[in-house]
N, CA, C and O of each residue as an XYZ file, in Angstrom:
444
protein
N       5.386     12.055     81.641
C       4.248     12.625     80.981
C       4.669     13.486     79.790
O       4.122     13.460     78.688
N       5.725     14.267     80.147
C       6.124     15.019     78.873
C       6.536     14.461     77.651
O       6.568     15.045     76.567
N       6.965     12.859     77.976
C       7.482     12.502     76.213
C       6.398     11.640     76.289
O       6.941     10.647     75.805
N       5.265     11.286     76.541
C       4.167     11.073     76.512
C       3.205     12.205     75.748
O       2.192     11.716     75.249
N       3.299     13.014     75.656
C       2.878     14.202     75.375
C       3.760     14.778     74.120
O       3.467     15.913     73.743
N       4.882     14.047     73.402
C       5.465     14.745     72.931
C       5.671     13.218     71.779
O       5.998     13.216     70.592
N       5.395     12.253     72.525
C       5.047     11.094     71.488
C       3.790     10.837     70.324
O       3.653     10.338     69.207
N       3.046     11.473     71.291
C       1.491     11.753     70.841
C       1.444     12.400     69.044
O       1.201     11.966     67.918
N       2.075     14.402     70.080
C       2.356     15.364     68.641
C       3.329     14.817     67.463
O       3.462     15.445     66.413
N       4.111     13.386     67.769
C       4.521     13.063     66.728
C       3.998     12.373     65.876
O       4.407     12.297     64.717
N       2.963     11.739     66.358
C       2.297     10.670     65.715
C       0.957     11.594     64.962
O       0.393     11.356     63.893
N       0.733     12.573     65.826
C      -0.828     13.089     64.941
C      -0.470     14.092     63.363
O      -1.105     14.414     62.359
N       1.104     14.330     63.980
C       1.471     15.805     62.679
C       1.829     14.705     62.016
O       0.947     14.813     61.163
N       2.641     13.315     61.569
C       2.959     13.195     60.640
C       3.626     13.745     59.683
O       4.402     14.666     59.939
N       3.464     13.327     58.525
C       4.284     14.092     57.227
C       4.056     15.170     56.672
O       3.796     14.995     55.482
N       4.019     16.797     57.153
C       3.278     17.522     56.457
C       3.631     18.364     54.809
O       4.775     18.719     54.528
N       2.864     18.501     54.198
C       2.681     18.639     52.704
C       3.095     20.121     52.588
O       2.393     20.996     53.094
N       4.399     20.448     51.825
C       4.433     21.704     51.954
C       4.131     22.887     50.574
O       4.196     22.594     49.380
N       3.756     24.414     51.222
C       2.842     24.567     50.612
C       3.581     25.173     48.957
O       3.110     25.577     47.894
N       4.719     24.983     49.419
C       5.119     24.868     47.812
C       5.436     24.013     46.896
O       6.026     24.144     45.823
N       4.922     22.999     47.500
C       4.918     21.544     46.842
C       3.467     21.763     46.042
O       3.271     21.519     44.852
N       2.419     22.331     47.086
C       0.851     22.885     46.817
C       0.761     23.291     45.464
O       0.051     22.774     44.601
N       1.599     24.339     45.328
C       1.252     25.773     44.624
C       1.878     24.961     43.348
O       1.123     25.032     42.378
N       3.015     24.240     43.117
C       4.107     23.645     42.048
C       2.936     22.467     40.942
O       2.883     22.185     39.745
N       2.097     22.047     42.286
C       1.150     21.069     42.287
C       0.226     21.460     41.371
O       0.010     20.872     40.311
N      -0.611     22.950     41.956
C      -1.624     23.720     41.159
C      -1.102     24.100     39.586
O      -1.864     23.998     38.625
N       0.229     24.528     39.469
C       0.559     25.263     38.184
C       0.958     23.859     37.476
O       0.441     23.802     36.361
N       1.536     22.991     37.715
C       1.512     21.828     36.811
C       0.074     21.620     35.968
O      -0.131     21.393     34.776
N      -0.935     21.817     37.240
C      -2.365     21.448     36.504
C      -2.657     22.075     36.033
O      -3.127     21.550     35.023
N      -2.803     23.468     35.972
C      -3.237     24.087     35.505
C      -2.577     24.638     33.969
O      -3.013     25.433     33.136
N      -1.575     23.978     34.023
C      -0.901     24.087     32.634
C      -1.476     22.656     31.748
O      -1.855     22.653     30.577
N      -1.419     21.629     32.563
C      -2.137     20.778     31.796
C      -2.929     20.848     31.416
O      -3.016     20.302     30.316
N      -4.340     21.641     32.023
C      -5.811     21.843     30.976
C      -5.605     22.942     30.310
O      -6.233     23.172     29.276
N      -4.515     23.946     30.902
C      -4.635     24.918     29.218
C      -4.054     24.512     28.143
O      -4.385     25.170     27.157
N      -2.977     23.307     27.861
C      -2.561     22.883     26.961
C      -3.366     21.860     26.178
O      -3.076     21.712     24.991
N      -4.898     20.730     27.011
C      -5.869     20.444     26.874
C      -6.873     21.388     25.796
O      -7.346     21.082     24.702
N      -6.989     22.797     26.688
C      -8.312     23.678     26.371
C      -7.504     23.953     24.737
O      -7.992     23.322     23.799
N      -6.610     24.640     24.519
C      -5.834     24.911     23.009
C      -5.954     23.804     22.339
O      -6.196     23.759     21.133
N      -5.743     22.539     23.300
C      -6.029     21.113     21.823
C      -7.378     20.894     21.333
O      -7.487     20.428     20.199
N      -8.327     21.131     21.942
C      -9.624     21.388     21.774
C     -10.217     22.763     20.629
O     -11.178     22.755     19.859
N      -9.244     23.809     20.903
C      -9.837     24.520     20.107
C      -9.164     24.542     18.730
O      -9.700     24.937     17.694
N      -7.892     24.055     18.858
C      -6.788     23.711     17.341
C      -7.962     22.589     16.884
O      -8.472     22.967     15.830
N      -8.513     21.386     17.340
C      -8.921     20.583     16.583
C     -10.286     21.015     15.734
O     -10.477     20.623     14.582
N     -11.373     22.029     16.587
C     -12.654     22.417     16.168
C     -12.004     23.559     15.050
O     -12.745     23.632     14.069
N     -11.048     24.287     14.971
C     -10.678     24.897     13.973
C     -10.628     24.384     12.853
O     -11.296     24.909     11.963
N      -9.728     23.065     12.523
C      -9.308     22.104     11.729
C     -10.615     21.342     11.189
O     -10.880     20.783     10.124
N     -11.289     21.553     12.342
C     -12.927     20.781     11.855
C     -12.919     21.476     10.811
O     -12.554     21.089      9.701
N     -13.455     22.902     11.190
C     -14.095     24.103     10.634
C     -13.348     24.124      8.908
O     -14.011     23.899      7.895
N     -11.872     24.443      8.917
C     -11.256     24.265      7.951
C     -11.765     23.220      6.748
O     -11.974     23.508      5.569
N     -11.881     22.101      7.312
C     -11.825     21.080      6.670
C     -13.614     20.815      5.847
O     -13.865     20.354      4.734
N     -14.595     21.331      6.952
C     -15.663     21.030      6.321
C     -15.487     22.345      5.228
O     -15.860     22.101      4.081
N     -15.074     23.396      5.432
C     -14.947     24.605      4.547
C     -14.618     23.952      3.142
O     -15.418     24.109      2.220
N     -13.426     23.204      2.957
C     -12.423     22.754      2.015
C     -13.675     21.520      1.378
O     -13.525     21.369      0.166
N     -15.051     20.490      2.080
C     -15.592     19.729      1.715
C     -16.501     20.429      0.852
O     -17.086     19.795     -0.025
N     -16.651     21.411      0.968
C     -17.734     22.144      0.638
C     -17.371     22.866     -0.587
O     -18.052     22.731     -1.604
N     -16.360     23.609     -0.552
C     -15.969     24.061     -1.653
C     -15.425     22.781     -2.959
O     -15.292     23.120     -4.135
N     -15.186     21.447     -2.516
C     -14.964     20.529     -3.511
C     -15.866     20.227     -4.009
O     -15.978     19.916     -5.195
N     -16.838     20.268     -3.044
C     -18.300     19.443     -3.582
C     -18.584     20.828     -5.045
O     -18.508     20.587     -6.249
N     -18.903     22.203     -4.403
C     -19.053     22.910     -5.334
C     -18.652     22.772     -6.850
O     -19.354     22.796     -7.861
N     -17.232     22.612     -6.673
C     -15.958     22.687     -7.793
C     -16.756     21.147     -8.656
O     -17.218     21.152     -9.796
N     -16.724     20.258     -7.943
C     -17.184     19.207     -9.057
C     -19.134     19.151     -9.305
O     -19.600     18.351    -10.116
N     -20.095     20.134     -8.459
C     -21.023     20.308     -9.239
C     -20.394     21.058    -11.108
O     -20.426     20.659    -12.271
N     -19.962     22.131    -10.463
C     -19.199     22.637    -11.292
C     -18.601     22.150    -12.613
O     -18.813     22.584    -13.745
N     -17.726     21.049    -12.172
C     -17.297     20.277    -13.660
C     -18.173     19.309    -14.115
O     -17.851     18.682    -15.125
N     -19.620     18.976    -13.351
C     -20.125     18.135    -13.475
C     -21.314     18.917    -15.007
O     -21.692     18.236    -15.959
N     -21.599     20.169    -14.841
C     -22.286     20.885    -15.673
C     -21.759     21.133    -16.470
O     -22.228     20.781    -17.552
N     -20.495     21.868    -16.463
C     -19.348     21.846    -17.752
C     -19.274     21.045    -18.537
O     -19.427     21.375    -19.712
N     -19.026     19.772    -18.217
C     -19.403     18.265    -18.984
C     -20.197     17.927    -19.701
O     -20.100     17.414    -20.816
N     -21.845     18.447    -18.542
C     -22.681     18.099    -19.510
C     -22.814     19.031    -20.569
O     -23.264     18.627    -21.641
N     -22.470     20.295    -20.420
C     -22.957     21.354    -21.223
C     -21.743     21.309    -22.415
O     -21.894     22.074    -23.368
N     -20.444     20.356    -22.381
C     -19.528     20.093    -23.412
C     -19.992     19.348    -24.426
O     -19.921     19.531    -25.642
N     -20.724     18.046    -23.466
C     -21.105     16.782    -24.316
C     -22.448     17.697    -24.996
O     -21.943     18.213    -25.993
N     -23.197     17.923    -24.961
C     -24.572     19.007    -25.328
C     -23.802     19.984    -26.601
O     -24.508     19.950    -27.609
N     -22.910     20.585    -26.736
C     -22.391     21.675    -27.871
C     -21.801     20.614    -28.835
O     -21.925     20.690    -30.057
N     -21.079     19.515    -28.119
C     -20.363     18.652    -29.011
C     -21.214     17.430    -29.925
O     -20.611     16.648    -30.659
N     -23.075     17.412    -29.697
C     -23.085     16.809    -30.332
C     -23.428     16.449    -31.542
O     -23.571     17.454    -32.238
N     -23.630     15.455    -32.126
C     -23.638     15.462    -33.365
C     -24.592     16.301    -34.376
O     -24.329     16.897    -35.420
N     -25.705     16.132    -33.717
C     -27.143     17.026    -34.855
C     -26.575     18.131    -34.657
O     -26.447     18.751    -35.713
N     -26.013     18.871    -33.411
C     -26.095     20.378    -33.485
C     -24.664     21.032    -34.344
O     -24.448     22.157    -34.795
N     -23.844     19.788    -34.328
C     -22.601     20.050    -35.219
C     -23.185     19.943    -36.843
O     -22.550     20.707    -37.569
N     -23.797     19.496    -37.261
C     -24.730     18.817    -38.825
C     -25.408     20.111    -39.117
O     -25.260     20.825    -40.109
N     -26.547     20.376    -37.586
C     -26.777     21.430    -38.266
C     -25.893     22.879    -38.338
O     -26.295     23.605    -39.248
N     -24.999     23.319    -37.714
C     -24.323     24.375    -37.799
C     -23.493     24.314    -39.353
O     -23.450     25.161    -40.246
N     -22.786     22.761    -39.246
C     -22.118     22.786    -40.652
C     -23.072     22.479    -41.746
O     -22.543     21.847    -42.661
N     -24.132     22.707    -41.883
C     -24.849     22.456    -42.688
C     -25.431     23.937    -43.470
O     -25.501     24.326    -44.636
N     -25.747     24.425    -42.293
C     -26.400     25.909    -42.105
C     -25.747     27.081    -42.420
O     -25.964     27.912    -43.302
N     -24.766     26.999    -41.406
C     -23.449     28.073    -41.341
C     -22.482     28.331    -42.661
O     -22.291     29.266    -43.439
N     -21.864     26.677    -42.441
C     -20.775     26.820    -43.530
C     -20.871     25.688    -44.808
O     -20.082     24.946    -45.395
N     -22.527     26.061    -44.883
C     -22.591     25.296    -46.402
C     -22.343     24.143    -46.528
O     -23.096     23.773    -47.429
N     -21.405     22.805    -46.001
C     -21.338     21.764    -45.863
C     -22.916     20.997    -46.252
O     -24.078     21.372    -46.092
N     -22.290     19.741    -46.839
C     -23.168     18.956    -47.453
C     -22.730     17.590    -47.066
O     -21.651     17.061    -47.331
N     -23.957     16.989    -46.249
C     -23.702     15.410    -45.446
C     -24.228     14.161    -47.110
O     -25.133     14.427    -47.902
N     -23.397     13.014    -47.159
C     -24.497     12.619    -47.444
C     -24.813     11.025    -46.650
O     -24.055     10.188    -46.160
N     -26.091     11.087    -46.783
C     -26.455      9.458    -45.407
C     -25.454      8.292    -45.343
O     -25.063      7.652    -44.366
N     -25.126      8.183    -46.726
C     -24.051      6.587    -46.633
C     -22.760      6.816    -45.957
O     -22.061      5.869    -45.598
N     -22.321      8.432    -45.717
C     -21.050      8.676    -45.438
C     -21.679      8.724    -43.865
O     -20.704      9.345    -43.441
N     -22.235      8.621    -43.073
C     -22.364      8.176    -41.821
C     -22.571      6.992    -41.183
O     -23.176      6.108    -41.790
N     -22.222      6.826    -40.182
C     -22.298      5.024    -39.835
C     -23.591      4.796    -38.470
O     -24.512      5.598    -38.627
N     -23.696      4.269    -37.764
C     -24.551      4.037    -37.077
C     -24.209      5.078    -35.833
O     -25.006      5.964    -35.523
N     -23.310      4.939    -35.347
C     -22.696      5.633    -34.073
C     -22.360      7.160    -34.551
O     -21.482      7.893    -34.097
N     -23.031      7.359    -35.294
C     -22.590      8.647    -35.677
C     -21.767      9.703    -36.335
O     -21.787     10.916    -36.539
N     -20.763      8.263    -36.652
C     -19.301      9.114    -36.922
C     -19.155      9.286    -38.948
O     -19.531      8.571    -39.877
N     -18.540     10.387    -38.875
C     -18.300     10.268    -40.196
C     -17.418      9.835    -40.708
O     -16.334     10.322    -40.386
N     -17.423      8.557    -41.904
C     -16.812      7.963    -42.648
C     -16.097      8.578    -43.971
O     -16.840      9.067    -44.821
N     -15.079      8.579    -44.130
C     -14.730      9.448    -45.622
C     -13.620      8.256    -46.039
O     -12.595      7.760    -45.572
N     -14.304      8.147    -46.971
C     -12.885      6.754    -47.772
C     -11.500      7.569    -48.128
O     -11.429      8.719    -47.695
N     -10.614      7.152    -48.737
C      -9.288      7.115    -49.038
C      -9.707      8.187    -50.262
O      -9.619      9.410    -50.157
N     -10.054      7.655    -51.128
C     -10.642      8.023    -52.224
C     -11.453      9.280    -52.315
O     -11.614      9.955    -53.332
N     -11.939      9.507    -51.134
C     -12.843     11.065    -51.243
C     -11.583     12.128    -51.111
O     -11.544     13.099    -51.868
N     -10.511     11.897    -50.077
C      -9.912     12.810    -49.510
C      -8.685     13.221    -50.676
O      -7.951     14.152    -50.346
N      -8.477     12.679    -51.790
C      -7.728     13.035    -52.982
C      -7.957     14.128    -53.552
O      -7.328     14.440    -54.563
């Protein structure tokens, strides 16, 4: 009866799990989701960064986008005609302009 009784307790305990296998078990994991939780918050940072950086480009080329126009606008032709016309006395005359605007001066004028 006794190794009857002692066959039994071998068969029900089995392999038991020890508890510092447990604890080795817990801190593995638990290092894994805090190294998880930091990748999560490095990436929403990088979000953050990045829409920051979209935003300020977008700005920068409203930016050159007005500059432009407000270059092409000073640079053009009537308001140059009339300043040199007005300002500094300059005298156009019609044949010395061409269709596109530009002024023509022959060989011959610039002597």
């Amino acid at each position: 009866m006794n190794s009857l009784n002692r066959n039994i307790k071998e068969k029900k305990t089995g392999k038991k799990i020890s508890v510092f296998y447990v604890l080795i078990g817990f801190f593995v994991f638990a290092f894994i989701i805090g190294i998880y939780i930091n990748n999560v918050l490095i990436v929403n940072e990088l979000t953050v960064n990045n829409n920051n950086i979209k935003e300020s480009f977008d700005k920068e080329m409203q930016k050159n986008d007005m500059l432009r126009s407000e270059m092409e606008k000073l640079s053009s032709y009537e308001r140059i005609r009339v300043i040199a016309t007005e300002e500094l006395e300059l005298k156009f005359f019609d044949f010395a302009i061409n269709d596109s605007n530009y002024l023509v001066v022959g060989k011959s004028d610039l002597q």
